[in-house]
C-alpha positions in Angstrom: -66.9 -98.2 20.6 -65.3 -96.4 17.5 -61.7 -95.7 18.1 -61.3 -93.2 14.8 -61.9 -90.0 14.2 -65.4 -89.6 12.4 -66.4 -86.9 10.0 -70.4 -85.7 9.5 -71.0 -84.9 5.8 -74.2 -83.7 6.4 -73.2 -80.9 9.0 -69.3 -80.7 8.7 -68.5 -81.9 12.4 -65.9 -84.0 13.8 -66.7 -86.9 16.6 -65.6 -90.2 18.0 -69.4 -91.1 17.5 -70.8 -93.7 15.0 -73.9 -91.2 15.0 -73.2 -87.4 14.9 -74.1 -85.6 18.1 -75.4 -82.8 16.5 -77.3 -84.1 13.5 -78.0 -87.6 14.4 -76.7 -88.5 10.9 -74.5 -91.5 10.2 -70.6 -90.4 10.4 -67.9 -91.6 7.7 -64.0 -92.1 8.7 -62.2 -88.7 8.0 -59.4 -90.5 6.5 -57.3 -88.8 3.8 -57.2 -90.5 0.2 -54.3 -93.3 -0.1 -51.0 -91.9 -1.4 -50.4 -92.2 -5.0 -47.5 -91.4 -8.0 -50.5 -91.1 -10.3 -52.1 -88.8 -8.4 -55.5 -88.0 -10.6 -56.4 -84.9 -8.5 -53.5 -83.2 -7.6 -54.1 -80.8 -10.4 -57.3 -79.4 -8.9 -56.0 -79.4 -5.5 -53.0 -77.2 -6.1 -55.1 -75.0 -8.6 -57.7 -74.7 -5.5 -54.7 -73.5 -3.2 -52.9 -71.6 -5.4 -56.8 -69.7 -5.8 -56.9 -69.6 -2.2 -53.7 -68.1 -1.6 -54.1 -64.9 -4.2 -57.5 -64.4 -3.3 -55.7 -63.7 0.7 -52.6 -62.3 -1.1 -50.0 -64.4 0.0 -49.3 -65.0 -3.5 
């Protein structure tokens, strides 16, 4: 019994399931990446919000 939360990448659901209900695909931990100082993609990430937010015009 998995006691995580589970992420599909082939259909973008969520489970509790080894195997994703939907699909039947194989299911990957939905962990977020490990914290670091040296963070190599925090530059994209804010530049993908800050896109995000002017495109709804919050910004």
């Amino acid at each position: 019994m998995v006691k995580h939360i589970m992420f599909c990448d082939a259909c973008k659901k969520y489970t509790m399931q080894s195997r994703c209900p939907v699909c039947g695909k194989k299911t990957v931990e939905a962990k977020p990446p490990k914290f670091s100082i040296q963070d190599r993609y925090g530059k994209y990430r804010r530049e993908a919000k800050r896109k995000m937010l002017m495109e709804a015009g919050l910004l």
